[in-house]
C-alpha positions in Angstrom: 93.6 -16.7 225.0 94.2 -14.7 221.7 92.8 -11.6 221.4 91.4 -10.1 218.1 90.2 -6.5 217.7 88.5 -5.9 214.4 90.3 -4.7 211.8 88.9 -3.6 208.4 89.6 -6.0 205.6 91.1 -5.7 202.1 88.0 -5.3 199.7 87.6 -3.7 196.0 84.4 -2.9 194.3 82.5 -5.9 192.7 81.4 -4.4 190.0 84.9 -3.1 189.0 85.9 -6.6 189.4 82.9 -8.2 187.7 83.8 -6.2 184.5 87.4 -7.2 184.9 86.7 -10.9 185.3 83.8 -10.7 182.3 86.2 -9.2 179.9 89.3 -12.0 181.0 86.4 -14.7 180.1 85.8 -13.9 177.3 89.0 -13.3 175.6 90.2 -16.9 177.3 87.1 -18.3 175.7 87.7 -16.4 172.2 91.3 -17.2 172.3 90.9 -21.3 173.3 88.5 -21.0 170.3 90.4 -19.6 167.7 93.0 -21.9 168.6 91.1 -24.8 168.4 89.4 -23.8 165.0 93.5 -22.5 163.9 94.6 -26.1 164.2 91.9 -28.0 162.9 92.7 -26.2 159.6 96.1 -26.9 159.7 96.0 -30.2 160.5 92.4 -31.2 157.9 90.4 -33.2 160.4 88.5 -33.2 163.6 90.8 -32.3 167.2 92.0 -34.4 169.2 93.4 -34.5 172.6 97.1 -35.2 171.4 97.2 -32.5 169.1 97.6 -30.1 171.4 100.5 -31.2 172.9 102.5 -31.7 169.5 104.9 -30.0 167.9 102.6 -26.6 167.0 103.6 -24.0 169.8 101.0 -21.9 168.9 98.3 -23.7 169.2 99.2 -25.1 172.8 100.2 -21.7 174.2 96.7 -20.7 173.2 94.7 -23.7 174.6 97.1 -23.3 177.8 96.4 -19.2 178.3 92.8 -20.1 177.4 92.5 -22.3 179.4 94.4 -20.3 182.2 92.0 -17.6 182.5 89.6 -19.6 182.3 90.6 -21.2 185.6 91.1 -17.8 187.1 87.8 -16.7 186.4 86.1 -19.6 188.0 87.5 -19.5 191.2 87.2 -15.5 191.5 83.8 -15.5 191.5 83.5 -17.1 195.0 85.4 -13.9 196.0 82.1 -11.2 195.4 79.9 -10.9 198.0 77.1 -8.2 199.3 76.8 -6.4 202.6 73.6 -4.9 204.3 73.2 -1.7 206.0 74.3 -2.5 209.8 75.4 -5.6 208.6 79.4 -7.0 209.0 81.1 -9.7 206.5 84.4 -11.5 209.2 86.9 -13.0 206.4 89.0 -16.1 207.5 91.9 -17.3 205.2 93.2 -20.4 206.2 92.0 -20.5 209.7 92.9 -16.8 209.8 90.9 -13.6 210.7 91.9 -11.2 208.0 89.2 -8.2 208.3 85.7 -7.7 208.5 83.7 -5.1 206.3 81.7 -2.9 207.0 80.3 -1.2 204.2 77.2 -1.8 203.0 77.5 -2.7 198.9 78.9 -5.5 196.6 82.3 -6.2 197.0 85.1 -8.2 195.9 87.6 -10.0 198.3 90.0 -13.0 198.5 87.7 -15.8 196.7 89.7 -18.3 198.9 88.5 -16.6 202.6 85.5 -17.8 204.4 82.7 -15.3 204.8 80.5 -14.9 207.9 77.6 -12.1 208.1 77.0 -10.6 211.9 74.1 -8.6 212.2 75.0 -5.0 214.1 71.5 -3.7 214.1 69.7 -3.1 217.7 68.2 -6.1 219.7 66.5 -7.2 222.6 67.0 -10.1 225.0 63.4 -10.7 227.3 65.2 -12.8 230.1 62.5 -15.2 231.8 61.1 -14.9 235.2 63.9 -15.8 237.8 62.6 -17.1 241.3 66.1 -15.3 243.7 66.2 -14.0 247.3 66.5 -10.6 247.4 68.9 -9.2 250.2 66.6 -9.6 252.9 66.3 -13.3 252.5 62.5 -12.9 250.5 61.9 -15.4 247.1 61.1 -12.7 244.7 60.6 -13.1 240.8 62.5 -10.9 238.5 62.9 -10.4 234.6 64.8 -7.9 232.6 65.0 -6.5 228.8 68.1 -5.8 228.1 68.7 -3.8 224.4 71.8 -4.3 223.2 74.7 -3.9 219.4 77.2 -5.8 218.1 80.2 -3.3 218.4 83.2 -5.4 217.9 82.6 -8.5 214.6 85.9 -10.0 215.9 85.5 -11.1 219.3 81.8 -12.0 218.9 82.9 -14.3 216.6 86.6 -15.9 217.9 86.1 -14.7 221.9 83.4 -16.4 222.6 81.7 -19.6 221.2 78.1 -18.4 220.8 77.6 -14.6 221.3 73.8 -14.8 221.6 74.1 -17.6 223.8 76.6 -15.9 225.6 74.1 -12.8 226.4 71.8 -14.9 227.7 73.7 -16.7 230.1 75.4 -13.8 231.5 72.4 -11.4 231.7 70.6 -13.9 233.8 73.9 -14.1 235.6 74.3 -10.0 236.1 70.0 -10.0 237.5 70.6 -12.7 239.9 73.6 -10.9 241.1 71.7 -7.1 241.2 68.4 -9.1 242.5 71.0 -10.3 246.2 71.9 -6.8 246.5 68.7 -5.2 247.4 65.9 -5.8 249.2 62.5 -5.9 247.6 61.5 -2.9 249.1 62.3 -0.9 252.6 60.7 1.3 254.9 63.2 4.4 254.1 64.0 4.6 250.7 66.4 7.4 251.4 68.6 5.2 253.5 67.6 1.8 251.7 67.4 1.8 248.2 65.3 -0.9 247.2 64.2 -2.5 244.1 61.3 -1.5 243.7 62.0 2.1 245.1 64.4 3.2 243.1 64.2 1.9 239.4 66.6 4.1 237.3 69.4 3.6 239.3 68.5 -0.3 239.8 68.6 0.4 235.8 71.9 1.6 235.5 73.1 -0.5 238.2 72.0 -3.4 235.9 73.3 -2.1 232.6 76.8 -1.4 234.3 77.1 -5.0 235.6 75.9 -6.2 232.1 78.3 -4.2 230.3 80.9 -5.3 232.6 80.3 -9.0 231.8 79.1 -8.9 227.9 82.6 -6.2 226.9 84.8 -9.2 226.4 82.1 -10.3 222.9 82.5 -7.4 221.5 79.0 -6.4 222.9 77.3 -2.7 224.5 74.4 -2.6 226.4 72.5 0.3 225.3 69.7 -0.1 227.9 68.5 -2.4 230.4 65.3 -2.3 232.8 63.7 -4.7 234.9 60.7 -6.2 233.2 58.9 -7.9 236.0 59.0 -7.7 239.9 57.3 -9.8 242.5 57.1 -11.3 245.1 57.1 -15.2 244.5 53.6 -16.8 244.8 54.5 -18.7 248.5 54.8 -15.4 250.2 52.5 -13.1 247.8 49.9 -13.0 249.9 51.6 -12.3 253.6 53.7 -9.5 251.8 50.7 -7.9 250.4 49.0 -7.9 253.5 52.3 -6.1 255.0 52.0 -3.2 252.5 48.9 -2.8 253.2 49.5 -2.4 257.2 52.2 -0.3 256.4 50.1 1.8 254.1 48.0 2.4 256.6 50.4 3.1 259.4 52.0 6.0 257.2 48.2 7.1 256.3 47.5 7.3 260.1 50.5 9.3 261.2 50.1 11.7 258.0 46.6 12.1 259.5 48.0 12.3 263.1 50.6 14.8 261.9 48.0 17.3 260.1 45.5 16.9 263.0 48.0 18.4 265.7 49.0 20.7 263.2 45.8 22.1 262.8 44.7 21.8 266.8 48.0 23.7 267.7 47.0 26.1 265.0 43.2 26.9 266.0 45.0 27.5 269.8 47.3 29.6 268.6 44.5 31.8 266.9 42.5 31.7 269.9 45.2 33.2 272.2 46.5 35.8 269.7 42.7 37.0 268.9 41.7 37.0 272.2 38.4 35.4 271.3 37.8 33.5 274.5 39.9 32.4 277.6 41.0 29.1 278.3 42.4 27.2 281.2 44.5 24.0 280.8 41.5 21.3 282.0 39.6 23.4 279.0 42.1 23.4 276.7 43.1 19.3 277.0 39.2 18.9 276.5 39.1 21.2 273.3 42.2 20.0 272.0 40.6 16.3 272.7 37.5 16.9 270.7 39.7 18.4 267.4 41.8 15.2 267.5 38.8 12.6 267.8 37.2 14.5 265.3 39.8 14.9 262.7 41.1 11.4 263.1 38.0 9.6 263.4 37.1 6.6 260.5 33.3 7.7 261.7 31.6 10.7 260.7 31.5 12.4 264.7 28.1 13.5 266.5 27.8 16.0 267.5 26.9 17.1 271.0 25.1 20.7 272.2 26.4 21.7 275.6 23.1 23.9 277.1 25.4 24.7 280.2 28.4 26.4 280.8 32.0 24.9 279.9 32.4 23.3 282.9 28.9 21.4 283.4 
């Protein structure tokens, strides 16, 4: 396959031109006339067709130049055309690429080139909800935005057949492909990334593998972030109530974790103040109480102990 790079095209201000073509119109038009009104003098009666191809030179070299510029004009006027801010103009000539231009203003090219207008402002592509596996094997659903320019008016428009078409194809192409590489979520996000775990550098993992696939259309990816995750609607349910065991399993041992902390503390204390003395069987039972106290769903009761510690 050919490739074209964008190259800028030949162009000269339209109004410059405008005033040039104008100008050649009117003398062609003044000088057909006077030629025309010339030899119906010298001839005493209305024109005809035939008498401009007699034997009065100067009558048919003025018809003929009139009528000359006259058929420039025409077909030069096809050659002006306007550009828009962040807007490009590709020129073909003959089944040729020839230039694109950039400029925004009213311009003046060949009048015999094909003109097509590519838009190079910012836009989005919302992909739709995509049912994959993610790398554990788990149906999820997944949707992106991806923002992304026009950077190249040539090969958008001769590299590939339809550009836009083209993004969406390959972005759905690029999520599906990100979506098999990790799992919906993990257990240790420092040694699993995960996609839900993780979302700026599932964000420019994304954008890379997007700008990988969309650079041969002459396109950059300015941004792209996932839009939607889920799991799909079969398993919703069972992986909800997973998280929620899991939330409380890592609630629990934060809980366990701070109670020994603080039972280990208050011992600590104890023996460095001196405030009472306690044996082992004494010290299992205090240490016992703290832990079924400050683990406890229930509010505890307590209990008065009218005795000594060891009744």
């Amino acid at each position: 396959m050919e490739q074209i790079r964008e190259v800028p095209a030949f162009k000269v201000n339209g109004f410059a031109v405008l005033i040039i073509l104008l100008a050649l119109a009117i003398f062609g038009v003044w000088e057909a006339w006077h030629s025309i009104q010339g030899l119906a003098e010298i001839l005493g009666r209305s024109i005809r067709v035939g008498d401009f191809f007699g034997e009065d030179i100067t009558a048919e070299l003025g018809a003929t130049l009139g009528a000359t510029l006259i058929a420039v004009v025409i077909p030069s006027v096809s050659g002006f055309f306007t550009v828009e801010p962040n807007q490009a103009v590709v020129l073909v000539f003959l089944g040729r690429y020839v230039g694109t231009v950039r400029e925004a203003g009213f311009w003046w090219s060949n009048p015999f080139a094909s003109k097509r207008k590519i838009s190079l402002r910012v836009r989005n592509f919302n992909s739709k909800q995509l049912k994959v596996n993610d790398a554990q094997g788990s149906p999820i659903e997944i949707g992106a935005v991806v923002v992304w320019q026009v950077v190249d008016s040539a090969k958008c428009q001769f590299d590939v057949d339809d550009y836009e078409e083209f993004i969406a194809i390959q972005s759905e192409t690029a999520i599906r492909a990100l979506a098999i590489r990790y799992p919906y979520d993990a257990p240790d996000e420092s040694s699993i990334p995960s996609l839900r775990g993780i979302p700026d550098e599932i964000a420019n993992a994304l954008q890379k593998e997007l700008q990988s696939r969309l650079e041969v259309a002459g396109i950059e990816v300015l941004e792209a972030r996932l839009s939607h995750l889920a799991y799909a609607p079969e398993i919703a349910q069972v992986m909800l109530r997973r998280q929620q065991a899991k939330a409380i399993i890592d609630a629990r041992r934060q809980i366990v974790e701070s109670a020994v902390g603080m039972v280990d503390e208050a011992l600590k204390r104890l023996s460095q103040q001196q405030i009472v003395e306690l044996d082992e069987e004494r010290k299992a039972a205090m240490i016992n109480n703290l832990l079924v106290i400050l683990t406890s769903d229930q509010n505890a009761q307590p209990v008065i102990n009218t005795g000594s510690l060891y009744t």
